[in-house]
C-alpha positions in Angstrom: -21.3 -7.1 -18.8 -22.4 -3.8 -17.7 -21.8 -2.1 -14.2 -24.9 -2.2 -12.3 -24.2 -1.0 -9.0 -21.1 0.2 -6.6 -20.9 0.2 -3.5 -19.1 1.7 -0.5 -18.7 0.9 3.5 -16.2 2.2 6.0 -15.1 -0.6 8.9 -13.0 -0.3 11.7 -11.2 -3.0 13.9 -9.5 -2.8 17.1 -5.6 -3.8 17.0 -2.6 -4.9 19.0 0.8 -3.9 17.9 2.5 -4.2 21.1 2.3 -0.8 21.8 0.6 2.2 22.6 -2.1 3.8 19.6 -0.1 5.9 17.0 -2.1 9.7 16.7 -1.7 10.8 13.7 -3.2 14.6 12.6 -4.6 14.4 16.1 -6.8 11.2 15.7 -5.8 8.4 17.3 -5.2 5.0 15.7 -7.3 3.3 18.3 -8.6 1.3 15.0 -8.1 0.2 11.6 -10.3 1.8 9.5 -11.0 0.4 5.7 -13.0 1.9 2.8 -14.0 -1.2 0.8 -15.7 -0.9 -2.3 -17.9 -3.4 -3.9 -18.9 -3.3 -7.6 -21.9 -5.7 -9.0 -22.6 -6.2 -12.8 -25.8 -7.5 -14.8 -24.7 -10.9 -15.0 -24.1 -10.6 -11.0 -20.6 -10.6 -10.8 -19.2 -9.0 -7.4 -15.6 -7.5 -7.3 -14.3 -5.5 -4.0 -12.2 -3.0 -4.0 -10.3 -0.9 -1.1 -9.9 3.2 -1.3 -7.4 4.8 0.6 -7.7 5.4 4.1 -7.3 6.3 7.2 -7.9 10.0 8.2 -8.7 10.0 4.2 -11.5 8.1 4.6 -15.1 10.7 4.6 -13.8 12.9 2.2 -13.2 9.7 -0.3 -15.9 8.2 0.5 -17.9 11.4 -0.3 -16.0 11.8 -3.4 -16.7 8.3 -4.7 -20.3 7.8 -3.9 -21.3 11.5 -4.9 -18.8 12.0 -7.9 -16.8 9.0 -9.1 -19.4 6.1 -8.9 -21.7 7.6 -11.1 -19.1 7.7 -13.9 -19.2 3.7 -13.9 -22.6 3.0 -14.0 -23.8 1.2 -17.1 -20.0 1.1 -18.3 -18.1 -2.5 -19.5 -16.5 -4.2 -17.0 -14.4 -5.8 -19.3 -13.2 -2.2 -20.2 -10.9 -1.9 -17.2 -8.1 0.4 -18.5 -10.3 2.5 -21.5 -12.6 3.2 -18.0 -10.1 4.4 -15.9 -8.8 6.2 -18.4 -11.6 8.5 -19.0 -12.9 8.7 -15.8 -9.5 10.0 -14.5 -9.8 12.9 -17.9 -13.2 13.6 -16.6 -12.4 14.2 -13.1 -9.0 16.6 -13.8 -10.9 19.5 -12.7 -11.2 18.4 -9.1 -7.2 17.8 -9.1 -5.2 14.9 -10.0 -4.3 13.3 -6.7 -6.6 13.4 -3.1 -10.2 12.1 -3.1 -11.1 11.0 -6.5 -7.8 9.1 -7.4 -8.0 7.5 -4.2 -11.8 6.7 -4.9 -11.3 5.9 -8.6 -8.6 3.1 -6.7 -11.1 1.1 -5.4 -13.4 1.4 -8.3 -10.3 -0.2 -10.5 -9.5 -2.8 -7.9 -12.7 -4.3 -7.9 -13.4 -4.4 -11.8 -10.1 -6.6 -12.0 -11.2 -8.6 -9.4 -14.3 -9.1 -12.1 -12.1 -9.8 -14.6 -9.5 -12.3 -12.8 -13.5 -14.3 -12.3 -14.3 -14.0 -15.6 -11.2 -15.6 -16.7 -11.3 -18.2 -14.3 -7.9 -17.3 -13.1 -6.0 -16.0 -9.9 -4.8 -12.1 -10.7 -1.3 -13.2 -10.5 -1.2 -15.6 -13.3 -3.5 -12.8 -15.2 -0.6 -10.3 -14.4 1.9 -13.5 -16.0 3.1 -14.8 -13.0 3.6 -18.6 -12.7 2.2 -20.8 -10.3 3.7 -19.6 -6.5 2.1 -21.1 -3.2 3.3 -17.5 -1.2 5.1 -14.7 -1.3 7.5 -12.8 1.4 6.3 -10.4 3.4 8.2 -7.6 5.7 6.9 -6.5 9.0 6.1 -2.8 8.8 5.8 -1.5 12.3 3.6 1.8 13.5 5.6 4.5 15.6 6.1 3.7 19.0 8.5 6.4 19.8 10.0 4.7 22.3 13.5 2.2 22.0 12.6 -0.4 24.4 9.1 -0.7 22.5 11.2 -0.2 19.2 14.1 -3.4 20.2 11.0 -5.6 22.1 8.8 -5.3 19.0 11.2 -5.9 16.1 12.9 -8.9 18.2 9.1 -10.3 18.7 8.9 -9.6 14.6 11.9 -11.6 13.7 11.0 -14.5 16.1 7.3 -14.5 14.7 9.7 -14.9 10.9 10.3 -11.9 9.5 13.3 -11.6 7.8 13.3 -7.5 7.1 11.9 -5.1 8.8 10.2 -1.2 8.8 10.5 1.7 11.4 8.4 4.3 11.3 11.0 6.6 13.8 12.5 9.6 12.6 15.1 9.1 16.1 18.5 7.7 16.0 17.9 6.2 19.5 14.8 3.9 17.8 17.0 3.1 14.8 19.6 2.3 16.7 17.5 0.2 19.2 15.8 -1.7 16.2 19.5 -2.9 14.6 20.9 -4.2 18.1 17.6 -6.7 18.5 17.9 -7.7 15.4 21.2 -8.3 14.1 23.5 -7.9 11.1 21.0 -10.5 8.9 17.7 -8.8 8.9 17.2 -6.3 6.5 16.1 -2.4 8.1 14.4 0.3 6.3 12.7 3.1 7.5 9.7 5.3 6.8 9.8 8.6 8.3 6.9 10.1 6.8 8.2 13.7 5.1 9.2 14.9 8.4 12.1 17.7 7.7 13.0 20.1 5.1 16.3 19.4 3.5 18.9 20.0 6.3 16.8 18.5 9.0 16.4 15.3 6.3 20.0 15.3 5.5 21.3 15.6 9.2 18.4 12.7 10.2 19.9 10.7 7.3 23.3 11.2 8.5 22.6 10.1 12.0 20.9 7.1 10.8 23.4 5.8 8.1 25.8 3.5 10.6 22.8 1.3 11.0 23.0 -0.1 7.7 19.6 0.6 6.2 18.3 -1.2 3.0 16.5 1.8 2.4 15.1 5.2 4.0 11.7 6.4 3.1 10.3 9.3 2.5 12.6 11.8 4.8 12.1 15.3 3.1 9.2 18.0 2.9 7.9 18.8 0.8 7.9 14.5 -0.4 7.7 15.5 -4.3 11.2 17.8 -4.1 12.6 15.0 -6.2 15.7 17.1 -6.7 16.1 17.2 -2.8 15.7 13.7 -1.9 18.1 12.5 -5.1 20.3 15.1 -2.9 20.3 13.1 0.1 20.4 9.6 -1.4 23.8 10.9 -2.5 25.0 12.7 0.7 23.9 10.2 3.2 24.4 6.9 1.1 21.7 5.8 1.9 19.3 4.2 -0.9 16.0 6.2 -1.1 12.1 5.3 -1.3 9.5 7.5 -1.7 5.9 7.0 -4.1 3.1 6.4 -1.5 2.0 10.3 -1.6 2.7 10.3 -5.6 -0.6 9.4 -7.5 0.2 9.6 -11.0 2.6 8.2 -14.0 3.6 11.4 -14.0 4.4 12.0 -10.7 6.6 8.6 -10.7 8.4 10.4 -14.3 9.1 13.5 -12.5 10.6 11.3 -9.6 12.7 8.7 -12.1 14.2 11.5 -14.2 15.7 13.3 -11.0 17.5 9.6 -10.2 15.4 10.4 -6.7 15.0 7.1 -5.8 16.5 3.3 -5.4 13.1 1.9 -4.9 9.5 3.4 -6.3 6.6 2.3 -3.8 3.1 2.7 -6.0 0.0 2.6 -3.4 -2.3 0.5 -5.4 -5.6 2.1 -3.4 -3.5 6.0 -4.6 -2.4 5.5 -7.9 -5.6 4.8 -9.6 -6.0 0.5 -8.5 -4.2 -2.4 -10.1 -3.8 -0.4 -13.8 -2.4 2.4 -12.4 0.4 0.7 -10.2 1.4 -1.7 -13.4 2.0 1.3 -15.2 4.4 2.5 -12.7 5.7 -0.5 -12.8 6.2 -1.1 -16.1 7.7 3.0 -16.1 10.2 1.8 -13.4 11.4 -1.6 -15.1 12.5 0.1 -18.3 14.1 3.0 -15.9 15.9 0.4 -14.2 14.4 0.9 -11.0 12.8 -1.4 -8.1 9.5 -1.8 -7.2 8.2 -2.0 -4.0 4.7 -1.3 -3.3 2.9 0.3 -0.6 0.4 -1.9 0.9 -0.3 -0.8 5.2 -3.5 -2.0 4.0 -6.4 -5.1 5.6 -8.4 -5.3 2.7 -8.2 -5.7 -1.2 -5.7 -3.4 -1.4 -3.3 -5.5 0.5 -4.1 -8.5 -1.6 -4.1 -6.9 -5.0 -0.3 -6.0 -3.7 0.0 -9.5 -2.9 -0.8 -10.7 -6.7 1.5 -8.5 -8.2 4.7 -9.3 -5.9 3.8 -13.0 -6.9 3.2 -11.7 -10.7 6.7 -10.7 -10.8 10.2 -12.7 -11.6 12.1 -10.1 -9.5 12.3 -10.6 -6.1 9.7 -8.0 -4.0 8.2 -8.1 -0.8 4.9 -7.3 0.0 4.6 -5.0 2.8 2.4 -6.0 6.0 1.7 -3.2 9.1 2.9 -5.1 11.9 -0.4 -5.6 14.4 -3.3 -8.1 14.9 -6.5 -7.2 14.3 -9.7 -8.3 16.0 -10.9 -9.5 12.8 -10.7 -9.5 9.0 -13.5 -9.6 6.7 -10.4 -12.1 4.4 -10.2 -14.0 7.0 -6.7 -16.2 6.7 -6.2 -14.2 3.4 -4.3 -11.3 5.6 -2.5 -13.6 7.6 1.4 -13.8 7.3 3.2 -16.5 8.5 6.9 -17.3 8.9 7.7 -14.2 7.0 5.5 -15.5 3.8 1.6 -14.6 2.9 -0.5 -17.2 0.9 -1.3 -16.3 -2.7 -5.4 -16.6 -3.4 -5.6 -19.4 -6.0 -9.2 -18.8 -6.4 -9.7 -16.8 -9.5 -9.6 -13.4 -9.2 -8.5 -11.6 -5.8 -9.3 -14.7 -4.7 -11.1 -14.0 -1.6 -14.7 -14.6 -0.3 -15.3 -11.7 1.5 -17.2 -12.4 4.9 -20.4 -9.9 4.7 -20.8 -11.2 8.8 -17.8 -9.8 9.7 -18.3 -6.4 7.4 -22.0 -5.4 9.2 -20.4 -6.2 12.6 -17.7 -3.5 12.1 -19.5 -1.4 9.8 -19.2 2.3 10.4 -20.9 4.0 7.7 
């Protein structure tokens, strides 16, 4: 079963999230844009895959259609783990995190989507996960950067049957806001997105500690001073996340060793796909530490997440950017509903992706 032909396409969908469009490195998020990757063998098998994202997007998709691709074609599908393996030696010159692990995501995504078809079996029960009609989802809101927005949102969150939720606020006043609509019983975290150096993370932590916070994500600069956020786990009491800007084994080694975090978060379309996030999680199990992955994604990314939360006998939650979109190439597959999103039966991802919906939003 040789690799035939990959393929890449950028889309992008207007949202809602009850707010006014994040910017972020002075773009504004007046869409979600998605790198989907789709990878055809001899036999005519189709797997898709998702790269990351975002601002990310032209320089990955450069790197995988000029650079990465090429490394798969005329390869065995079957050879998921030997091919990422080599293709990530191959491409160490260029660096071991940015473009071509992001690229080289996708690429490994869509292969185990081939193999979950071949198999005749849903990636979950692949991954050795028993039968499971759904999984729980949290509500992972954008910045609004504003309390009222902050308390309207996450109250409109838990009604709609979320049962934890994410800030992306590096205020008090928002974190504050967020608690009071929602009560003692829903679990908070929050994502700030590497904002400070130490002091400014510690004194943000601080503030933010009397709101009782599952976790807090990501507070420091630079976000790999592993020393510096185990630092401020300890100082503020707060149990810390971090993982969605580390794209190796290594990275998450460095980052278990220091006792940085309470919670590793693997980005399965960062860490090289589906076989580099269950090494990281395998790495984290026998270190005694949680799991719980990075998904803000629309696309295979978010449902390869989805398999592996309902692959695993621990509880995790798969994490869901709070907004509607216009549409979805997966249809119902993106869906969440009281708190809970369906698991694909259907082997593989499980998803029949809808090509109708990809040229009407179709970018590049």
């Amino acid at each position: 079963m040789k690799i035939t032909r990959i393929e890449s396409c950028v889309i992008s969908v207007p949202y809602q999230h009850g707010g006014p469009h994040w910017t972020v490195g002075g773009k504004a998020w007046d869409t979600m844009d998605s790198l989907l990757v789709r990878v055809q063998t001899d036999d005519g098998a189709v797997g898709w895959g998702e790269s990351f994202g975002y601002n990310a997007i032209a320089s990955t998709k450069a790197a995988l259609d000029a650079i990465v691709a090429p490394l798969f074609i005329g390869q065995d599908a079957s050879n998921i783990a030997e091919l990422n393996f080599q293709a990530q030696q191959k491409l160490q010159n260029f660096g071991r995190t940015g473009a071509m692990i992001f690229a080289l995501s996708g690429i490994d995504i869509a292969l185990w989507d081939i193999a979950g078809q071949v198999a005749q079996q849903p990636l979950y029960k692949m991954l050795g996960g028993k039968h499971t009609d759904k999984a729980p989802v949290y509500a992972s809101l954008l910045r609004y950067g504003d309390a009222k927005l902050v308390a309207d949102n996450c109250a409109r969150a838990v009604e709609r049957g979320y049962r934890m939720i994410k800030l992306h606020e590096i205020e008090e006043p928002m974190v504050r806001a967020a608690r009071q609509a929602i009560g003692p019983g829903i679990a908070l975290t929050v994502d700030t997105n590497c904002p400070y150096r130490f002091d400014g993370a510690l004194a943000m932590a601080k503030s933010f500690a009397p709101h009782d916070l599952l976790w807090l994500e990501e507070p420091l600069w630079p976000p790999e001073d592993w020393a510096g956020l185990a630092r401020i786990g300890a100082e503020s009491g707060i149990a810390i996340a971090a993982g969605e800007n580390a794209s190796t084994l290594a990275d998450f080694h460095h980052m278990l060793a220091a006792g940085a975090v309470t919670y590793a978060q693997p980005s399965v379309t960062k860490i090289g796909g589906l076989t580099g996030l269950l090494e990281v999680l395998d790495h984290a199990k026998r270190g005694k530490v949680k799991v719980a992955p990075h998904s803000p994604y629309f696309g295979p990314g978010l449902i390869a997440s989805l398999h592996v939360v309902a692959s695993q006998g621990d509880p995790m939650m798969v994490e869901r950017f709070y907004c509607d979109l216009d549409a979805s190439p997966m249809g119902d597959a993106i869906v969440a509903r009281d708190g809970f999103m369906t698991v694909p039966q259907a082997p593989g991802l499980g998803v029949t992706m809808d090509e109708a919906v990809i040229e009407k939003y179709r970018i590049a």
